[in-house]
C-alpha positions in Angstrom: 23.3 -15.7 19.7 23.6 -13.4 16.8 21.7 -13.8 14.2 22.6 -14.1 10.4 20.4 -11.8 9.4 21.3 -8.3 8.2 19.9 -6.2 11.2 18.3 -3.3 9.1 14.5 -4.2 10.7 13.8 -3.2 14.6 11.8 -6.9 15.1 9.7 -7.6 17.6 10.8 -11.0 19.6 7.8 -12.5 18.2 7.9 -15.4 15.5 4.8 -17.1 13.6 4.7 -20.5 12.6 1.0 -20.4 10.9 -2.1 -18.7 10.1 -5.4 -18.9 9.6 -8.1 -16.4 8.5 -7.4 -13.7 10.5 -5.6 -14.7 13.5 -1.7 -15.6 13.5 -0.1 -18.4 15.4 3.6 -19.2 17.3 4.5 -22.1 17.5 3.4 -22.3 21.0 -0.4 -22.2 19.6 -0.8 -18.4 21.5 -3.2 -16.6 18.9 -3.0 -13.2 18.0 -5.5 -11.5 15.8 -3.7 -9.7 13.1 -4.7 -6.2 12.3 -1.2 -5.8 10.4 -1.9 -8.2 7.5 1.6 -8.1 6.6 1.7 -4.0 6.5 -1.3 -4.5 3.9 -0.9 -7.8 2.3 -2.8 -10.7 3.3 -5.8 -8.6 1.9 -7.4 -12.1 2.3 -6.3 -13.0 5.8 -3.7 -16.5 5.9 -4.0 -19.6 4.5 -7.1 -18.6 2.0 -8.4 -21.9 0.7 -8.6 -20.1 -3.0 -5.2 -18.6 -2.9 -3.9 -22.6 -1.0 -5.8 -23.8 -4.0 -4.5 -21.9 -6.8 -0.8 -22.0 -6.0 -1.2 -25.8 -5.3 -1.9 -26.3 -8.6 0.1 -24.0 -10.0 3.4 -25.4 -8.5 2.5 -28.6 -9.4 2.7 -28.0 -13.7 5.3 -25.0 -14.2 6.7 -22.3 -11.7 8.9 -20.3 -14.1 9.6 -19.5 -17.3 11.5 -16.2 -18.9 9.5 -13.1 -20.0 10.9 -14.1 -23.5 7.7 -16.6 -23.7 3.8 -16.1 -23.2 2.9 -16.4 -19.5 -0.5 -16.9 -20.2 -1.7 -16.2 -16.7 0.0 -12.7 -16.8 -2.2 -12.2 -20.1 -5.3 -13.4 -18.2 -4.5 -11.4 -15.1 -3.3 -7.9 -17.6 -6.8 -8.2 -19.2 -8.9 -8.6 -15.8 -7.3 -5.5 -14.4 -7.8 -3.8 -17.6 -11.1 -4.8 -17.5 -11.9 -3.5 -14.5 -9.9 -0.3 -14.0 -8.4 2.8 -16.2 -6.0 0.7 -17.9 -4.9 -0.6 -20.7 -1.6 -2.4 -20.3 0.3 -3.8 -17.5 3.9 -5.1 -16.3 4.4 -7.4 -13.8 6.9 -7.2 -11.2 7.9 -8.4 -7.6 7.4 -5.3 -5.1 5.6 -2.1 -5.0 8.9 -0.3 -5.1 10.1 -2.4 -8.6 6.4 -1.3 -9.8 7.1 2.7 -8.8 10.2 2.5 -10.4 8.3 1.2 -13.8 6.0 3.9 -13.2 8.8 6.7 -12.6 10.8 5.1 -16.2 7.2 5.4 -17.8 6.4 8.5 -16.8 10.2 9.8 -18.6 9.8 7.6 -21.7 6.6 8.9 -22.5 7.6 12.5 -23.2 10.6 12.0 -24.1 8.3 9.5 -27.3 6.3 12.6 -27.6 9.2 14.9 -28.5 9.8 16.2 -24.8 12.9 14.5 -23.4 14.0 17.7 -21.5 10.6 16.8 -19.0 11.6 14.3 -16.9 11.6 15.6 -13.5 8.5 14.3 -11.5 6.5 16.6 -8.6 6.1 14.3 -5.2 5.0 15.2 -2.2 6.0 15.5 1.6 5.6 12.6 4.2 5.2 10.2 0.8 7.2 6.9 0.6 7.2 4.9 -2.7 9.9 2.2 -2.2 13.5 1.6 -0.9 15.0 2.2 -4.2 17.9 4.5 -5.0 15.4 6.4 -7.3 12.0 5.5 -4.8 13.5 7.0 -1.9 14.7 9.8 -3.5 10.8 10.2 -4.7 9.7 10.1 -0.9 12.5 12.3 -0.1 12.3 11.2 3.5 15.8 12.0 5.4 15.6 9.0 7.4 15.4 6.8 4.0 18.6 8.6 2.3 21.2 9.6 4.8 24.1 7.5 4.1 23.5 6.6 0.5 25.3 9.4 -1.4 24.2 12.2 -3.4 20.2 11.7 -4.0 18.5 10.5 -7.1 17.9 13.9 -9.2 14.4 14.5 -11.0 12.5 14.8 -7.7 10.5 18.3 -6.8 8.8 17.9 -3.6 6.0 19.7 -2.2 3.6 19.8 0.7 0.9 17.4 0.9 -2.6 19.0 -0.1 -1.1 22.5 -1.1 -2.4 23.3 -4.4 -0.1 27.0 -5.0 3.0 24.7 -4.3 2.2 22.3 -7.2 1.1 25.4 -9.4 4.9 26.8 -8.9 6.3 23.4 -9.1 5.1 22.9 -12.7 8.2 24.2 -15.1 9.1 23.2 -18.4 10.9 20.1 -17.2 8.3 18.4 -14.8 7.0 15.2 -17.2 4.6 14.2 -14.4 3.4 14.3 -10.9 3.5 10.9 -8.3 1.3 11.1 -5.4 0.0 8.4 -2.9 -3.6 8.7 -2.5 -3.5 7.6 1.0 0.5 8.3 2.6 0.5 5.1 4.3 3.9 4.9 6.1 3.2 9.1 6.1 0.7 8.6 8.4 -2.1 7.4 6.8 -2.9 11.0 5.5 -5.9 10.8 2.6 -5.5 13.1 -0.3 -9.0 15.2 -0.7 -11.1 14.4 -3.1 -11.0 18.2 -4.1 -7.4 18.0 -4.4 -6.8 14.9 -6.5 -9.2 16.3 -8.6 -7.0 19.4 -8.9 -4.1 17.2 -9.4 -5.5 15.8 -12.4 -6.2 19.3 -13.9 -2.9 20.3 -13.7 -1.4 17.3 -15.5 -4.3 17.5 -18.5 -3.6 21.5 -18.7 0.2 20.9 -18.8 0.2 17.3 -20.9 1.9 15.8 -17.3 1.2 12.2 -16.4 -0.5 11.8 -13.3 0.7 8.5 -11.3 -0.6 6.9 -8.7 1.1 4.8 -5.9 -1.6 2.8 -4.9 0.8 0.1 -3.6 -0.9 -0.2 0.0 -4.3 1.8 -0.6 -5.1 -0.2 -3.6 -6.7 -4.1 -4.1 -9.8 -3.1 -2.1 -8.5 -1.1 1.1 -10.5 1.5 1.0 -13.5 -0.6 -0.1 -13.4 0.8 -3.3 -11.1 -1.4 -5.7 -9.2 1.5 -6.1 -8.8 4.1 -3.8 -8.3 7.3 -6.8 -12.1 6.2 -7.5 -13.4 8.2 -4.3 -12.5 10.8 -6.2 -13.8 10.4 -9.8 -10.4 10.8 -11.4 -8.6 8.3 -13.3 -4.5 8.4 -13.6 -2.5 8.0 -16.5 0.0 5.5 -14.6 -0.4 3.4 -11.4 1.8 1.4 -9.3 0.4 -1.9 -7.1 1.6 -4.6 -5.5 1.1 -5.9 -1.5 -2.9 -6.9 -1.7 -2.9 -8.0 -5.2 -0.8 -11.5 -4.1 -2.1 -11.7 -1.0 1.1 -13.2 0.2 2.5 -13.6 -2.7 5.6 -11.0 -3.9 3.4 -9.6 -6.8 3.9 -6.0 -8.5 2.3 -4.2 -11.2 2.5 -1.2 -13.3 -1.0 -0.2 -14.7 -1.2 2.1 -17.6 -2.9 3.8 -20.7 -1.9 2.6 -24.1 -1.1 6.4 -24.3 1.4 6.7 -21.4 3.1 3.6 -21.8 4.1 4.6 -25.5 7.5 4.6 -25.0 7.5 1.2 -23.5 8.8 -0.9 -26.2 11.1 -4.0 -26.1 13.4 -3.8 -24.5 13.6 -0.5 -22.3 11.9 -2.7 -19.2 12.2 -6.2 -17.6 12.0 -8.3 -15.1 13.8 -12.0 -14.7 10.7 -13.8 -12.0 8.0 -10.7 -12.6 4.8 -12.2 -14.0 6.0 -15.7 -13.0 3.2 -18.6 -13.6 2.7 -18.8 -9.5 2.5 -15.1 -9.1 -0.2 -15.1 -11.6 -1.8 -18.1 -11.0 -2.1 -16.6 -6.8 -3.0 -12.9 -7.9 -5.9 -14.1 -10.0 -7.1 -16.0 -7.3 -7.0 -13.1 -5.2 -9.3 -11.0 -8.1 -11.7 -13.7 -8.3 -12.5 -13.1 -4.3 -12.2 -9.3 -4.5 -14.5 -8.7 -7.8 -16.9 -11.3 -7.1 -20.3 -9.4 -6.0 -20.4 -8.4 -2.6 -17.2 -8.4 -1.5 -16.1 -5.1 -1.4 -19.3 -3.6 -0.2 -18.7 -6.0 2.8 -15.4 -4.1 3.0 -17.7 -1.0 3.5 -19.9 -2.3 6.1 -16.8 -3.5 8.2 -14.8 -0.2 7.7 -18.0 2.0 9.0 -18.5 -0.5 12.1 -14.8 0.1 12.7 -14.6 4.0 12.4 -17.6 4.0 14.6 -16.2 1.8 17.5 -13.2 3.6 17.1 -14.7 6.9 17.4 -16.2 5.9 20.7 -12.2 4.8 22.1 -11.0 7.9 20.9 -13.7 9.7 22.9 -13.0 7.8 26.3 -9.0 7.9 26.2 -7.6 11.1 24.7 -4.8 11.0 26.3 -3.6 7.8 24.5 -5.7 8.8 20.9 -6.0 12.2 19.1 -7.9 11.2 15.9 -8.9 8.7 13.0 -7.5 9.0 9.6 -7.5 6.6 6.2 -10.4 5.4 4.6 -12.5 2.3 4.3 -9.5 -1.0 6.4 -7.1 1.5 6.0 -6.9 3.4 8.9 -4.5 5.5 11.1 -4.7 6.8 14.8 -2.8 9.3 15.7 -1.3 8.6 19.4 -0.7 11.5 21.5 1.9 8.8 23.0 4.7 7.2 21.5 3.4 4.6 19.2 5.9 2.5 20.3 4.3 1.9 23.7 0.9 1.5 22.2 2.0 -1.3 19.6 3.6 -2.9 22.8 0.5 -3.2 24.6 -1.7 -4.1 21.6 0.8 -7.3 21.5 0.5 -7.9 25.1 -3.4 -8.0 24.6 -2.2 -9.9 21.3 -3.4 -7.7 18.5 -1.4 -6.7 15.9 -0.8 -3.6 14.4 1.5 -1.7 11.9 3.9 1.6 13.8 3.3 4.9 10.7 4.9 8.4 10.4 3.3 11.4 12.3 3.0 9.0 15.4 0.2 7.0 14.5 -0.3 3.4 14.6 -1.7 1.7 11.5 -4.8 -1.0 11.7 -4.8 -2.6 8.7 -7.2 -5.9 9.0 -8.0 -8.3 6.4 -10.6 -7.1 4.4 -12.4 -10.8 5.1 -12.9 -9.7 8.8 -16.4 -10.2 10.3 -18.5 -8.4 13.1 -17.3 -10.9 15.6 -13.6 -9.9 14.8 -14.2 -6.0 15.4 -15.7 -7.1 18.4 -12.4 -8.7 20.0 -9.6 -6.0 18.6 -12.2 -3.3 20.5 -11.8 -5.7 23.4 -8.0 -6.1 23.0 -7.7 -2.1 22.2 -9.9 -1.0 25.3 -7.9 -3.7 27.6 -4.5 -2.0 26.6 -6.0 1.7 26.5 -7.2 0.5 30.5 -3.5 -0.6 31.5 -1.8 2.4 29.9 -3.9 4.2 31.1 -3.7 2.9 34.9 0.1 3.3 34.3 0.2 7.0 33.2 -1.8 7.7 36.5 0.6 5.3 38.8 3.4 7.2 37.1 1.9 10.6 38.0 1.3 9.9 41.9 
């Protein structure tokens, strides 16, 4: 039968009725331990008592009102990440794509507040995706993303990924600020140097440019750090997240300095359910988990244990693997196979993982994972890298 829904996702035929922690269930009980967390999301695995807890009670008293009110949990949850990162203001949202698209209007608004409106295009960069937005996918400038959907978005200088002389040339009298993904998730899970975000920030404090960050999927405690832009020392001017920060929940945020959201009076943003009482009441929940002490040092421990079993699978099969990229439960392996075939066979040995650009496959666990988890996606990873591997020699005889 034909289903309803508009086709614009290659699904697997693979449905979930539950979860819990970090294993996903059909409704035939089979188990599968998720290493996809939702492409990033369930940054607290499924079902999280705290998260169950908090939107419980939440639905319960009020789910909605209009941003014409107080939400006092988006006040609560505005001074926590304030609190704990270079901002000083945020918006609430639904997606990381609504929160780029704050970020990109912020970014214009500010110099055009300063006495600059002729800056307003924005330097991105190659193999980036910020969002499926008219104006997000004109950002990532990814073919694939805009064929088919008229003339692009103008405003949008792209440049290779890491090439500092590019960005240097890039810079005119119109650029108002330059938009670059830490970690290119859906690019391939390609990490900005340290050296080079650093660089990044040099340009935009010698030119008075914003810098903003799309930590939509590298942000919320990937990397281990709560942010990944703090492996680097640097802080940005604007930030887009979302995915992690509800766990579950459709959550985005804008992040910014009192400075760079100057422009941002009433009226020149909204949003009718962003900031709603159970998105806030859910992605406080989530900070209390991820900033209470410990937590994302455990992140550190697990990531390391990973890498290093990793390592040691790359090493025995490199005709399936070519490398490890991403930092901290955010990592990429580049397949020197179709990725395709390798998710496959991770399902088969019922692990899931996330397909990414540059043929890599994406392992994205949640960041509550324990020893005893690495220990059975190595299992599940070696068992598929064994039956490819058995295959490619059948094939060749």
């Amino acid at each position: 039968m034909t289903s309803a829904v508009l086709p614009t996702y290659a699904r697997a035929d693979l449905a979930f009725e539950r979860g819990e922690g970090v294993y996903a269930f059909t409704a035939d009980g089979t188990r599968y331990l998720d290493f996809g967390s939702g492409i990033a999301v369930n940054a607290l695995g499924h079902t999280h008592p705290h998260l169950v807890s908090a939107l419980s009670e939440q639905a319960g008293k009020i789910w909605h009102t209009a941003n014409t009110f107080r939400i006092q949990g988006q006040e609560r949850l505005a001074e926590r990440l304030a609190a704990a990162t270079f901002a000083d203001v945020a918006f609430f949202c639904n997606s990381g794509a609504e929160a780029n698209e704050a970020a990109i209007k912020m970014a214009r608004k500010y110099q055009s507040a300063t006495g600059h409106p002729e800056r307003w295009r924005i330097i991105t960069f190659e193999g980036a995706f910020h969002g499926r937005t008219l104006a997000t996918i004109a950002a990532g400038g990814q073919e694939k993303h805009l064929a088919g959907f008229g003339p692009k978005v103008d405003g949008f200088d792209q440049v290779p990924f890491e090439d500092r002389e590019a960005v240097k040339k890039a810079v005119t009298q119109e650029t108002a600020a330059i938009l670059i993904e830490p970690i290119q998730g859906e690019g391939g899970v390609r990490a900005a140097s340290p050296q080079f975000m650093r660089y990044l920030r040099a340009v935009c404090d010698e030119n008075d440019l914003l810098l903003v960050l799309d930590e939509v999927q590298c942000g919320v405690g990937r990397t281990g750090w709560l942010f990944a832009h703090e492996m680097a020392g640097i802080t940005p001017d604007i930030m887009a997240i979302a995915k992690a920060l509800g766990g579950g929940f459709p959550i985005g945020a804008c992040l910014a300095t009192r400075r760079a959201a100057i422009g941002m009076t009433a009226g020149t943003h909204g949003s009718t359910f962003g900031g709603n009482p159970l998105a806030m009441a859910v992605a406080n929940a989530v900070l209390d988990v991820i900033l209470a002490p410990g937590f994302l040092e455990h992140v550190r421990r697990m990531a390391l244990l990973l890498r290093q079993r990793l390592a040691g699978l790359i090493d025995t099969y490199p005709m399936l693997f070519e490398e490890i990229r991403g930092e901290g439960l955010m990592i990429g392996l580049k397949c020197a196979i179709p990725n395709t075939e390798i998710l496959t066979a991770l399902r088969d040995q019922h692990l899931l993982a996330v397909g990414g650009g540059d043929n890599t496959i994406r392992l994205l666990p949640p960041l509550i994972i324990e020893e005893k988890h690495i220990g059975e996606a190595m299992d599940a990873l070696h068992a598929m890298a064994m039956t490819l591997t058995r295959a490619q020699k059948e094939s060749a005889a």
